[in-house]
N, CA, C and O atoms as CSV, one atom per row, in Angstrom:
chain,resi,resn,atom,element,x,y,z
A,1,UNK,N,N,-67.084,-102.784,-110.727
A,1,UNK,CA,C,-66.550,-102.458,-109.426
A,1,UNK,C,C,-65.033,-102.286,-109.548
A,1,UNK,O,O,-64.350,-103.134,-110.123
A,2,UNK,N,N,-64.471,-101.091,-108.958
A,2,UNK,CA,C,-63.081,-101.038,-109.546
A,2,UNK,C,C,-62.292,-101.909,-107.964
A,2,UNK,O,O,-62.873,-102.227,-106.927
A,3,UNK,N,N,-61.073,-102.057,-108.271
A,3,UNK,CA,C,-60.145,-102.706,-107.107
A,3,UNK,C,C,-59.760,-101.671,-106.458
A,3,UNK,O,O,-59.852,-100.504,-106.839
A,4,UNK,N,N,-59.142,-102.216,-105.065
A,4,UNK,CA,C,-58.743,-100.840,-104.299
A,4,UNK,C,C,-57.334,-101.572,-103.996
A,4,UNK,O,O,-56.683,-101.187,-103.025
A,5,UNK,N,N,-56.817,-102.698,-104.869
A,5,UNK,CA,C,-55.761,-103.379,-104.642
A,5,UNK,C,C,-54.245,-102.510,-104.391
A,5,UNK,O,O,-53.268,-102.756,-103.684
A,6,UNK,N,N,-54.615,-101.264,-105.437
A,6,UNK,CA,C,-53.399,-100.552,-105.743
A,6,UNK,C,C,-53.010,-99.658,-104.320
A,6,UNK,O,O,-51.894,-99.224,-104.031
A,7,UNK,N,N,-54.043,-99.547,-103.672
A,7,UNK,CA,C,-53.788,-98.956,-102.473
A,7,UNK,C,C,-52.759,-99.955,-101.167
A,7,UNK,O,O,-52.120,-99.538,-100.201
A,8,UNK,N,N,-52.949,-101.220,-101.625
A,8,UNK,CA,C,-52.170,-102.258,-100.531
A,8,UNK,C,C,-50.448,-102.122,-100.407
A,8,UNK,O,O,-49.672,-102.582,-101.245
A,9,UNK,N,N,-50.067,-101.422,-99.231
A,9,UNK,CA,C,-48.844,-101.576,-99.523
A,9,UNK,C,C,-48.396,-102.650,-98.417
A,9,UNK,O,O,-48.633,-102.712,-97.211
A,10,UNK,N,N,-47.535,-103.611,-99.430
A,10,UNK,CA,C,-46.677,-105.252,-98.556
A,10,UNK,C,C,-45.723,-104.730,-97.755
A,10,UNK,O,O,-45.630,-103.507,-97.855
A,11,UNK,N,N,-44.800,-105.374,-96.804
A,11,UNK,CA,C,-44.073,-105.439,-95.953
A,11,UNK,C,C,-42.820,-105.976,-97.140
A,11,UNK,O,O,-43.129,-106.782,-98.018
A,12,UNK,N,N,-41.411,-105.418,-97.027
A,12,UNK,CA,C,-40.919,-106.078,-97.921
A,12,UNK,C,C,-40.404,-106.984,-96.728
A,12,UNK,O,O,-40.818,-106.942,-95.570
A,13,UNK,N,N,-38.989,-108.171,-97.462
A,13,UNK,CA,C,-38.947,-109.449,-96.927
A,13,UNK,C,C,-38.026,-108.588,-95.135
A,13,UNK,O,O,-38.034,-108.792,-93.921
A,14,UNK,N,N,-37.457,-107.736,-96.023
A,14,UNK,CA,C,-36.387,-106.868,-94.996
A,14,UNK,C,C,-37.260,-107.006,-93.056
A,14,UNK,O,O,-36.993,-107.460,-91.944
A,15,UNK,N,N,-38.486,-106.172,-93.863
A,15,UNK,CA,C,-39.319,-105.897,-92.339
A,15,UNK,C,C,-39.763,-106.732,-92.056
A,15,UNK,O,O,-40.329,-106.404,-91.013
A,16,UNK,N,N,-40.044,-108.134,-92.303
A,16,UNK,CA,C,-40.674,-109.093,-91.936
A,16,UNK,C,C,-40.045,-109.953,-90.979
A,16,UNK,O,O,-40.482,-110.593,-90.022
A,17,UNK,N,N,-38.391,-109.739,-91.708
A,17,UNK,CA,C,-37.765,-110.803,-90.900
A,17,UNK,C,C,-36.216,-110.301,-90.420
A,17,UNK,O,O,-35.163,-110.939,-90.406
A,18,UNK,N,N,-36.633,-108.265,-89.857
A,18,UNK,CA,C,-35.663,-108.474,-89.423
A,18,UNK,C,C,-35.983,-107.824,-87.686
A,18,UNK,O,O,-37.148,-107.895,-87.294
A,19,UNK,N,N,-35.354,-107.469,-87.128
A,19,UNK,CA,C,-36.219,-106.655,-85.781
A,19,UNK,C,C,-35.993,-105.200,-85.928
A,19,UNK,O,O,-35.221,-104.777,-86.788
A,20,UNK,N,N,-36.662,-104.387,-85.092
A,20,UNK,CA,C,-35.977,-102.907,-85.246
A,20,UNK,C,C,-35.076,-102.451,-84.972
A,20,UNK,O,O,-34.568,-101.476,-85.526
A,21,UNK,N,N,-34.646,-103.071,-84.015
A,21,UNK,CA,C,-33.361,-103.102,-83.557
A,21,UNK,C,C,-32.090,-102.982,-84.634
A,21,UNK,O,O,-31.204,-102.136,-84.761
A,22,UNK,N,N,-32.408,-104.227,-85.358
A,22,UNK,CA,C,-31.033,-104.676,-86.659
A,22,UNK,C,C,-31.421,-103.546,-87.682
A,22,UNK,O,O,-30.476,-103.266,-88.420
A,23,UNK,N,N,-32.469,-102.886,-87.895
A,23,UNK,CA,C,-32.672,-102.280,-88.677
A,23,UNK,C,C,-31.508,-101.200,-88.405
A,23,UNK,O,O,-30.505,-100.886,-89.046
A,24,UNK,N,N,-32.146,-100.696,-87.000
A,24,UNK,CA,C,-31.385,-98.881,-86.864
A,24,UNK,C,C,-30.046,-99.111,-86.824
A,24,UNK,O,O,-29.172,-98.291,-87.103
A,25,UNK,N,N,-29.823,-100.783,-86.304
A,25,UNK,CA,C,-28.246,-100.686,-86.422
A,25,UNK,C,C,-27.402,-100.514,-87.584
A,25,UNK,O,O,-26.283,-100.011,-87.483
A,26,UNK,N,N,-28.043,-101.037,-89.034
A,26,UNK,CA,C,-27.927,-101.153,-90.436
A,26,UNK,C,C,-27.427,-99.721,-90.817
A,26,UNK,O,O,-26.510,-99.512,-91.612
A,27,UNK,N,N,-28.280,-98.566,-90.023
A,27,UNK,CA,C,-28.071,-97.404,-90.352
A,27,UNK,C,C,-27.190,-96.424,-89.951
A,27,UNK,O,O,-27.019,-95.362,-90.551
A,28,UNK,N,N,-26.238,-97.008,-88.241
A,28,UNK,CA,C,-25.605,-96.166,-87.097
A,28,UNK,C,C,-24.337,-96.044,-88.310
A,28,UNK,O,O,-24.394,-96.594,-89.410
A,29,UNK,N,N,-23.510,-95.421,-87.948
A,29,UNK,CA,C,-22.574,-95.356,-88.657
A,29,UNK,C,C,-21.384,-96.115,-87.669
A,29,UNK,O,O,-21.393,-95.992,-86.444
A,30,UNK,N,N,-20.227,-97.025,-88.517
A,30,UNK,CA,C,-19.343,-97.934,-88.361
A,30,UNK,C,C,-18.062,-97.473,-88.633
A,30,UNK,O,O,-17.702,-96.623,-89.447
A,31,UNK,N,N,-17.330,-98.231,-87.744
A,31,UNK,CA,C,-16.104,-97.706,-88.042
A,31,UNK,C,C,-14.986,-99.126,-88.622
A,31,UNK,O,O,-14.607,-100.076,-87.938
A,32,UNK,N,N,-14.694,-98.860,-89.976
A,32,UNK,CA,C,-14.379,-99.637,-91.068
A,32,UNK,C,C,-12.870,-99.610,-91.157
A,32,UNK,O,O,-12.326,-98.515,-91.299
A,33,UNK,N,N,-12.279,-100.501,-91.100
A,33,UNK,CA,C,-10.791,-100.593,-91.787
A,33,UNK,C,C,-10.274,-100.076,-93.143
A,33,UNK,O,O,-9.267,-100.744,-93.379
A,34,UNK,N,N,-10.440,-99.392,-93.927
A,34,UNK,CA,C,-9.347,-98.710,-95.164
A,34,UNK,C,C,-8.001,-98.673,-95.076
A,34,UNK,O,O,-7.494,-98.328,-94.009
A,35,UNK,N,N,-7.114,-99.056,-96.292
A,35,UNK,CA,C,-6.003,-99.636,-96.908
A,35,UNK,C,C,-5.572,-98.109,-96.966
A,35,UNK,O,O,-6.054,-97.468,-97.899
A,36,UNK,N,N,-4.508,-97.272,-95.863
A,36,UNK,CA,C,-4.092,-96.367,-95.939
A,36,UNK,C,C,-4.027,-95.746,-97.791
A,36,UNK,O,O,-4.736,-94.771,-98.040
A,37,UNK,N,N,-3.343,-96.238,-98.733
A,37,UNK,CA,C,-3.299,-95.882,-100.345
A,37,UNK,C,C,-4.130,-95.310,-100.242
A,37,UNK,O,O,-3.961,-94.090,-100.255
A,38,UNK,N,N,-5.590,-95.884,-100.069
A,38,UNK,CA,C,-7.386,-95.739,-100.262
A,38,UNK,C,C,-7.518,-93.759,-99.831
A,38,UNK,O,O,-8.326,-92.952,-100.293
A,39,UNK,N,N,-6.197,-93.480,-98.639
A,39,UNK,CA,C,-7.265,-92.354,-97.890
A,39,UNK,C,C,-5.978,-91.019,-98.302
A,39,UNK,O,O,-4.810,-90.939,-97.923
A,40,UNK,N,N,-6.697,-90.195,-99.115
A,40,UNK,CA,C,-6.415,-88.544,-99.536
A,40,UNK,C,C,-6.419,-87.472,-98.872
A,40,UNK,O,O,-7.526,-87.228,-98.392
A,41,UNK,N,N,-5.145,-86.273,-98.510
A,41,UNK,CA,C,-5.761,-85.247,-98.043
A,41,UNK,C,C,-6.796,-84.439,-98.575
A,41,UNK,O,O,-7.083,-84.372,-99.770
A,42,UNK,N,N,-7.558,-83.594,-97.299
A,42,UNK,CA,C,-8.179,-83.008,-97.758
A,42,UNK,C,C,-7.577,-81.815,-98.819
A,42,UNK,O,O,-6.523,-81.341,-98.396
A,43,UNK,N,N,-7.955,-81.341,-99.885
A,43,UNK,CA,C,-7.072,-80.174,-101.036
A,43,UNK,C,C,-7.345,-79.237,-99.743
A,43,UNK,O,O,-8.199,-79.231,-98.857
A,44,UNK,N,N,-6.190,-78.435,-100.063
A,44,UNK,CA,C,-5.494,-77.088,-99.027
A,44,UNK,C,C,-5.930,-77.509,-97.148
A,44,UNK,O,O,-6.368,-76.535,-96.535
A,45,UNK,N,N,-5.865,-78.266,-96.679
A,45,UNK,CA,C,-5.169,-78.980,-95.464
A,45,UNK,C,C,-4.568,-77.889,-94.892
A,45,UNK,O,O,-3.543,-77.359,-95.319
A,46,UNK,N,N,-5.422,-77.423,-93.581
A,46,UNK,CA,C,-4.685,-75.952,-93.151
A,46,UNK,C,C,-3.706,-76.182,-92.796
A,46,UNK,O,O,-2.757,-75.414,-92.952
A,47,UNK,N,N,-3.614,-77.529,-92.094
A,47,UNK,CA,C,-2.442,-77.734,-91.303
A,47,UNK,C,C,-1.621,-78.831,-91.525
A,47,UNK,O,O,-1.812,-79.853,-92.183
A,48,UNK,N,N,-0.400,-78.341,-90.675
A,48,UNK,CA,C,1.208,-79.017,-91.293
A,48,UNK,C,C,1.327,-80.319,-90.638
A,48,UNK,O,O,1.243,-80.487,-89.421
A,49,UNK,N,N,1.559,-81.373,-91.646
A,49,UNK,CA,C,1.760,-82.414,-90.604
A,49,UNK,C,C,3.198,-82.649,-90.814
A,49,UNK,O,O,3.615,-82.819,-91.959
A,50,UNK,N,N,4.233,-82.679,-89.483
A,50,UNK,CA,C,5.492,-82.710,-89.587
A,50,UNK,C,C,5.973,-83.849,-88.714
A,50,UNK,O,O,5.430,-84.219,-87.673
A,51,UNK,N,N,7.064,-84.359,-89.271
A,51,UNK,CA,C,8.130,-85.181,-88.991
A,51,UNK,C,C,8.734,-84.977,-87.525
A,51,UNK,O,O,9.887,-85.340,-87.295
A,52,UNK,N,N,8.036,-84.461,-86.657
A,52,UNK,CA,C,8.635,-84.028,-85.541
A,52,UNK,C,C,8.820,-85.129,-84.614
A,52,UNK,O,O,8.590,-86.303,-84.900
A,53,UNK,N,N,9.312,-84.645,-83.311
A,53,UNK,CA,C,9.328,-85.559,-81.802
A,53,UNK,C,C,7.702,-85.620,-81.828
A,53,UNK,O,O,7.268,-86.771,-81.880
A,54,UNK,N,N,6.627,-84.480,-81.798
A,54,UNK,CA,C,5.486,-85.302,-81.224
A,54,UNK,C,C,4.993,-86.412,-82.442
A,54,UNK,O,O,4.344,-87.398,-82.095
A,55,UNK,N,N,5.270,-86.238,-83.605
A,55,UNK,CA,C,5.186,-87.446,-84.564
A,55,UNK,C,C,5.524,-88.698,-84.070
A,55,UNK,O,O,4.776,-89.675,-84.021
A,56,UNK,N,N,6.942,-88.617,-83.622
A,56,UNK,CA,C,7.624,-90.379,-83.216
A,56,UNK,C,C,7.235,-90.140,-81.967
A,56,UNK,O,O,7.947,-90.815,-81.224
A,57,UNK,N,N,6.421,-89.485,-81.333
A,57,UNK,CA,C,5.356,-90.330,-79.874
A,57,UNK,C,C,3.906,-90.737,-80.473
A,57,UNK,O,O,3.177,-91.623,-80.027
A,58,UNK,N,N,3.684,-89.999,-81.443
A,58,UNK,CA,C,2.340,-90.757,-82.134
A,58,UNK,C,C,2.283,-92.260,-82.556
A,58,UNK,O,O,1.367,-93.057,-82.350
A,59,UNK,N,N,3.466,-92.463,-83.191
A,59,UNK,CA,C,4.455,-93.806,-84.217
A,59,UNK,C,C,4.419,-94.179,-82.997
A,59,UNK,O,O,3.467,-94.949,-82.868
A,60,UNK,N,N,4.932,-94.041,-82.094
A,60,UNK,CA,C,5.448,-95.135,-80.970
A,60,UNK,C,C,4.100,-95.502,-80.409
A,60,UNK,O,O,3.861,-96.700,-80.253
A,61,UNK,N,N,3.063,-94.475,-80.042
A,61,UNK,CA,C,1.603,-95.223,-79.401
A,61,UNK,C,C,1.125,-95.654,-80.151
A,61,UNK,O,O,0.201,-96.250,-79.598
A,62,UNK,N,N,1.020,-95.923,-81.788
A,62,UNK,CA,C,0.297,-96.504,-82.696
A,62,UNK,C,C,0.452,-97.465,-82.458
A,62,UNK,O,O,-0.502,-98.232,-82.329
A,63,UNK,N,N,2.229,-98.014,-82.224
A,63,UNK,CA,C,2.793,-99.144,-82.209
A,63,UNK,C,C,2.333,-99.991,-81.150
A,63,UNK,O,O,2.328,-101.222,-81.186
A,64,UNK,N,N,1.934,-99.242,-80.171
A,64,UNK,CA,C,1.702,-99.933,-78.788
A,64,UNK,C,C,0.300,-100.061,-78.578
A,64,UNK,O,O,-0.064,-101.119,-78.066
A,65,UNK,N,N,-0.553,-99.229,-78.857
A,65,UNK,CA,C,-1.670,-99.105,-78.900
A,65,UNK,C,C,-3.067,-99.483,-79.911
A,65,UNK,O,O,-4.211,-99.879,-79.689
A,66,UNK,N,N,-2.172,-99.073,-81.272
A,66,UNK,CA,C,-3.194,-98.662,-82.299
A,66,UNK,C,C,-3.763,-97.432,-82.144
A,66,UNK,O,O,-3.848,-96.845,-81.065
A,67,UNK,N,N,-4.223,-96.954,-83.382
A,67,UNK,CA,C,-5.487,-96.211,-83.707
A,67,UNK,C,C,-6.229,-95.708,-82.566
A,67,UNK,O,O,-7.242,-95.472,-83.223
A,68,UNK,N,N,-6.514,-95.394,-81.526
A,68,UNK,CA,C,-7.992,-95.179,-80.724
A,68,UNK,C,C,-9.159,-94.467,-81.118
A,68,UNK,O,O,-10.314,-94.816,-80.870
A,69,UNK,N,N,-8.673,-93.082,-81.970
A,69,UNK,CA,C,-10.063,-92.454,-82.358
A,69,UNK,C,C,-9.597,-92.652,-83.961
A,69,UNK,O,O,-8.531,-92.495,-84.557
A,70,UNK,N,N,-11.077,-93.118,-84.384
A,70,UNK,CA,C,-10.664,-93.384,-86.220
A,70,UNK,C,C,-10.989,-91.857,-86.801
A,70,UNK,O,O,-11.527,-90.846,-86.349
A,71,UNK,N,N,-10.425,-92.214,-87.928
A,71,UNK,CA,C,-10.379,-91.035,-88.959
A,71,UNK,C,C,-11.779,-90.777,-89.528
A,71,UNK,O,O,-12.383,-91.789,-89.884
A,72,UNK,N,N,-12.325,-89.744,-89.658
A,72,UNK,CA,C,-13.536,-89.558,-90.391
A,72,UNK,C,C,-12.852,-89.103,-91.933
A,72,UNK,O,O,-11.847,-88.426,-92.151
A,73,UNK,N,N,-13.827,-89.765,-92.914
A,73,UNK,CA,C,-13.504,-89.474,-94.249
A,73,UNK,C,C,-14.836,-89.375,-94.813
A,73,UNK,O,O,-15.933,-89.392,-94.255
A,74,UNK,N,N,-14.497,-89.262,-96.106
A,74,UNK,CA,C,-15.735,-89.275,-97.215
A,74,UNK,C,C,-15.551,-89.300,-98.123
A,74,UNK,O,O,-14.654,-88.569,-98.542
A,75,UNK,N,N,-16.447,-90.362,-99.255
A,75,UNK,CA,C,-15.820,-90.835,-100.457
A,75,UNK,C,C,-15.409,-90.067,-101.273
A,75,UNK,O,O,-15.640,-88.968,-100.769
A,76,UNK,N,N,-14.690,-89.829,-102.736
A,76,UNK,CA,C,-14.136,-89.649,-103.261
A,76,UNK,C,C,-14.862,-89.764,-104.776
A,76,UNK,O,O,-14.952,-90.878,-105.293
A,77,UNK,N,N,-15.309,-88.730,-105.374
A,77,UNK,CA,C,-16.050,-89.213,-106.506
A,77,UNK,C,C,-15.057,-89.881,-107.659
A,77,UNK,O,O,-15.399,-90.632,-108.573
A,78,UNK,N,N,-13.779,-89.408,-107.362
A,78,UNK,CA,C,-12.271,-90.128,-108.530
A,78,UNK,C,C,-12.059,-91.673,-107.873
A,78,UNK,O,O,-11.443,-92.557,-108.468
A,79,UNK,N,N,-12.688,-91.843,-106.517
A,79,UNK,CA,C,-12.654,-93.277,-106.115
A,79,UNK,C,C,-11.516,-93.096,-104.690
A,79,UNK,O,O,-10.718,-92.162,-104.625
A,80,UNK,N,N,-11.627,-94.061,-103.732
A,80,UNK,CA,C,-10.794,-94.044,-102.480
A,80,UNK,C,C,-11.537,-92.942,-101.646
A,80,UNK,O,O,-12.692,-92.775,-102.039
A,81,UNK,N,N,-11.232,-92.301,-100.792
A,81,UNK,CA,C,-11.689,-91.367,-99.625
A,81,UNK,C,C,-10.825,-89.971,-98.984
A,81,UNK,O,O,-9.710,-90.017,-98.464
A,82,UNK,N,N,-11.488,-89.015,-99.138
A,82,UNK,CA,C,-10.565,-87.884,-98.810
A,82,UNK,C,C,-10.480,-87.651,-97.044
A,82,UNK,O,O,-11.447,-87.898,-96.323
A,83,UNK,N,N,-9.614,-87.315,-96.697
A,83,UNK,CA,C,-9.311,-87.355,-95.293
A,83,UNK,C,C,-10.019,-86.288,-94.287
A,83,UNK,O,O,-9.263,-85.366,-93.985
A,84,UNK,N,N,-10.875,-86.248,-93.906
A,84,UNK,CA,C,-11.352,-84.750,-93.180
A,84,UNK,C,C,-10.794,-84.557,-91.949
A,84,UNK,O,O,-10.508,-83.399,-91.646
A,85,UNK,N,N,-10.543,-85.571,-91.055
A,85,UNK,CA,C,-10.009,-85.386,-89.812
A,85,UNK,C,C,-9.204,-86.519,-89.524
A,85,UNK,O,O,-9.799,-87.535,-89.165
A,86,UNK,N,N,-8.038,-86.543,-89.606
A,86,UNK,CA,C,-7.444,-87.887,-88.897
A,86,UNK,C,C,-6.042,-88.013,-89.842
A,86,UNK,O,O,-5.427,-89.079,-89.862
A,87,UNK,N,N,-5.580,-86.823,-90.635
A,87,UNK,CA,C,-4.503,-86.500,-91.206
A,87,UNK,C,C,-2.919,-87.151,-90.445
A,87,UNK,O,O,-2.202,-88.042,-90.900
A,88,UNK,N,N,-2.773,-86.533,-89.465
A,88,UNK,CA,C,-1.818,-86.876,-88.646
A,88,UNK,C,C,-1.599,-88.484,-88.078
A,88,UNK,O,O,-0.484,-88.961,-87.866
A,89,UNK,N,N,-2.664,-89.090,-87.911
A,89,UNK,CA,C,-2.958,-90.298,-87.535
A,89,UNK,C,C,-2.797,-91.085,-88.870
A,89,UNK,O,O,-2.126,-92.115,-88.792
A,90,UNK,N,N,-3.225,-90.807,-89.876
A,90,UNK,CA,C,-3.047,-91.666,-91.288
A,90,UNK,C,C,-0.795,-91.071,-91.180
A,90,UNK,O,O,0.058,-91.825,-91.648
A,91,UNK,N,N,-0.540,-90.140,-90.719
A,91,UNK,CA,C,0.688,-90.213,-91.156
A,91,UNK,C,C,1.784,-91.500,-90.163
A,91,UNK,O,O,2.656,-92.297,-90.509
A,92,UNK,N,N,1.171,-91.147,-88.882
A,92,UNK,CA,C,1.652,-92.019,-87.587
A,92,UNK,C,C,1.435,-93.571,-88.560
A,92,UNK,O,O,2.337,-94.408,-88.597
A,93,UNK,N,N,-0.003,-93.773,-89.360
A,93,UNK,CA,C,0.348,-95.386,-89.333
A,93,UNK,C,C,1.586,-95.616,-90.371
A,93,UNK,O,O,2.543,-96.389,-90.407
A,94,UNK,N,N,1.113,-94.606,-91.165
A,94,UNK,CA,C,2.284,-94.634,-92.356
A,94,UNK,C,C,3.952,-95.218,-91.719
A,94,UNK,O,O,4.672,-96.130,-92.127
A,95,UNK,N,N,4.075,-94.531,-90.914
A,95,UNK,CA,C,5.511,-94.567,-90.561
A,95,UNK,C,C,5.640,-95.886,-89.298
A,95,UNK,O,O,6.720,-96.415,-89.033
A,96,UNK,N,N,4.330,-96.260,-88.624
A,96,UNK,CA,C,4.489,-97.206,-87.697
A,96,UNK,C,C,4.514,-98.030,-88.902
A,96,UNK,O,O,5.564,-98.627,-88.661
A,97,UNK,N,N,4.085,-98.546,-90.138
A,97,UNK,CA,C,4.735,-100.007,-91.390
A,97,UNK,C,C,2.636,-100.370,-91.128
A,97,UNK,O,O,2.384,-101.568,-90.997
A,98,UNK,N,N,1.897,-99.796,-91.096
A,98,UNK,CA,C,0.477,-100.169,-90.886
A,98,UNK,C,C,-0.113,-100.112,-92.015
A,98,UNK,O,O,-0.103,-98.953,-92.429
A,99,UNK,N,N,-0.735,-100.982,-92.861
A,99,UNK,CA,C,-1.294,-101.376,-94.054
A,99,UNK,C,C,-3.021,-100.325,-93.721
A,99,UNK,O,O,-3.017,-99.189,-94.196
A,100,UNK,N,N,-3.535,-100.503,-93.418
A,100,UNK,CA,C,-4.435,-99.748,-93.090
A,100,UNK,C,C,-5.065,-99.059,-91.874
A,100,UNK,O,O,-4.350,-99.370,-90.922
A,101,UNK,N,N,-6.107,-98.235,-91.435
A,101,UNK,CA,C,-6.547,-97.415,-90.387
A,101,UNK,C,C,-8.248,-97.336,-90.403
A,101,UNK,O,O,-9.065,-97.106,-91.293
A,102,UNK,N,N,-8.351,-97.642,-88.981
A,102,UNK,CA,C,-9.738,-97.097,-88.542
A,102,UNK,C,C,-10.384,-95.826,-88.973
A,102,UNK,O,O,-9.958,-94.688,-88.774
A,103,UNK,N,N,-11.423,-96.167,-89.564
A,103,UNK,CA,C,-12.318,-94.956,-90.485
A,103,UNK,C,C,-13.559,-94.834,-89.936
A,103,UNK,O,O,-13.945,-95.808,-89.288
A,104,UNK,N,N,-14.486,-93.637,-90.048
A,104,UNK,CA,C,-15.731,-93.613,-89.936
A,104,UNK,C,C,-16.109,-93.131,-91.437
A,104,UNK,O,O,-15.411,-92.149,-91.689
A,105,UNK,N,N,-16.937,-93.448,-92.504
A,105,UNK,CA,C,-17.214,-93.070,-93.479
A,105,UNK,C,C,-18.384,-91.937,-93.459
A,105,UNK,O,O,-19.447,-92.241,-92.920
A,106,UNK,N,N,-18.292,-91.181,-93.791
A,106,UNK,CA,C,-19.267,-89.911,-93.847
A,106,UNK,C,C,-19.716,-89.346,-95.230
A,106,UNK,O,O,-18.914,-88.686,-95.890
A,107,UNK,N,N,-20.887,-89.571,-95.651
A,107,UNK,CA,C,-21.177,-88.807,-96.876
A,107,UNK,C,C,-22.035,-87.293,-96.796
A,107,UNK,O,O,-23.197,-86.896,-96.873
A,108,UNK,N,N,-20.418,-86.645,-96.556
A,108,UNK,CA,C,-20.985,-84.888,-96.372
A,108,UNK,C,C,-20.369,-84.199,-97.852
A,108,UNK,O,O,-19.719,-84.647,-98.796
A,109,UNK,N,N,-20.793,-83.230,-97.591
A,109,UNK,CA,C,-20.523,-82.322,-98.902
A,109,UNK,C,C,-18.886,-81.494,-98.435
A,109,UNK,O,O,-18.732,-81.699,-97.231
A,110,UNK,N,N,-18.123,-80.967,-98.800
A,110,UNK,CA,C,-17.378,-80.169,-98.732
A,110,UNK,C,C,-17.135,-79.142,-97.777
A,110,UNK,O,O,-16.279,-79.059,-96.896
A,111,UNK,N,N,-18.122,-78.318,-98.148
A,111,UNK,CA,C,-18.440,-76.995,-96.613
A,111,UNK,C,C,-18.387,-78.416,-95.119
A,111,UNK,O,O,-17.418,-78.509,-94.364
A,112,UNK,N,N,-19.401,-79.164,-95.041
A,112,UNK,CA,C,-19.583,-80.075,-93.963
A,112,UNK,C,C,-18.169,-80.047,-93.987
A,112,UNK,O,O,-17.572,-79.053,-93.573
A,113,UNK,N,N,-17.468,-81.208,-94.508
A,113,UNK,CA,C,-16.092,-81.270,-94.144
A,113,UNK,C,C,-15.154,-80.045,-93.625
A,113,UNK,O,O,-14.675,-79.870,-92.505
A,114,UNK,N,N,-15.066,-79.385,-94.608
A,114,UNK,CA,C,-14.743,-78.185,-93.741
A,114,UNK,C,C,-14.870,-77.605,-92.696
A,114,UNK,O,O,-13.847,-77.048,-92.296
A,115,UNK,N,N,-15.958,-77.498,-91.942
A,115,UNK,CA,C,-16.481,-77.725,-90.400
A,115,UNK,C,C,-16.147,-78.259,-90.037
A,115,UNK,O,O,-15.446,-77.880,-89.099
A,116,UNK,N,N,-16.204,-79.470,-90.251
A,116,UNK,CA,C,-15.644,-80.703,-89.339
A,116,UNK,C,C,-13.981,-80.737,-89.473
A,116,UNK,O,O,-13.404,-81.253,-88.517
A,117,UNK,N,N,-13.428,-80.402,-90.205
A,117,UNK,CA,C,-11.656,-80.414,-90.081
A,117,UNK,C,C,-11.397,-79.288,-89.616
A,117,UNK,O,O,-10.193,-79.223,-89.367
A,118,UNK,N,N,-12.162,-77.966,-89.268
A,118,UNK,CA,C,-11.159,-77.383,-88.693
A,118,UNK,C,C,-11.910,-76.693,-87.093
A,118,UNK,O,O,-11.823,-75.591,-86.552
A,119,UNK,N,N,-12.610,-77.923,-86.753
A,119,UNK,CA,C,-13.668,-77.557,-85.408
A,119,UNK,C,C,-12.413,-78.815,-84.618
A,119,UNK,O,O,-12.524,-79.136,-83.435
C-alpha cells in the first residue's frame, strides 16, 4: 500500500501563530529611517537641485517640521539606495545638520523608477 503522506502540506509555525491581519501588515510597505550617506542620486537626475530662496524655505520647514512626505528609493546593488523621488528633500535635510530621512523602500527596476521620478 503506498502512502499518500507526501501529499500533506503543514501550516508553517508563521500561520499558526500569527493572524491575517499581521501577516498583510508584514507585507504593506513602511516608511524607514536611512542615514542620508546611505541615499544616491538617481544617474542623469533631470532635474537641478539648487541652492536657492525656495531651498532655505525647505531648510527652514524641515527645521520646523521635518520630513512630511518620505523619499521613495530602491536598493542599490553596489549597496545603500538610489534616490527616485525625494532628491530635493534629501538636500533640505542635508543643509538643515539631519543625520538621516524618511524613506519608503521600493524594489523596482529602473524604467519603474523612471516613471516614478519624473510623474
Amino acid at each position: 500500500m503506498k502512502s499518500s503522506a507526501k501529499n500533506v502540506k503543514l501550516a508553517s509555525l508563521d500561520d499558526l501563530f500569527s493572524t491575517e491581519e499581521s501577516r498583510q501588515d508584514a507585507e504593506r510597505e513602511k516608511v524607514v529611517e536611512i542615514a542620508l550617506s546611505e541615499l544616491h542620486p538617481f544617474p542623469n537626475h533631470p532635474f537641478q537641485i539648487r541652492d536657492d530662496d525656495s531651498m532655505k524655505e525647505a531648510v527652514e520647514s524641515v527645521k520646523e517640521y521635518g520630513i512630511l512626505t518620505p523619499a521613495i528609493v530602491r536598493p542599490r546593488e553596489e549597496g545603500g539606495y538610489e534616490i527616485v523621488a525625494g532628491h530635493r528633500r534629501k538636500r533640505a535635510c542635508e543643509l538643515a545638520g539631519l543625520e538621516t530621512m524618511p524613506a519608503i523602500v521600493r524594489d523596482i527596476d529602473r524604467d519603474m523608477a523612471t516613471i516614478i521620478m519624473v510623474l
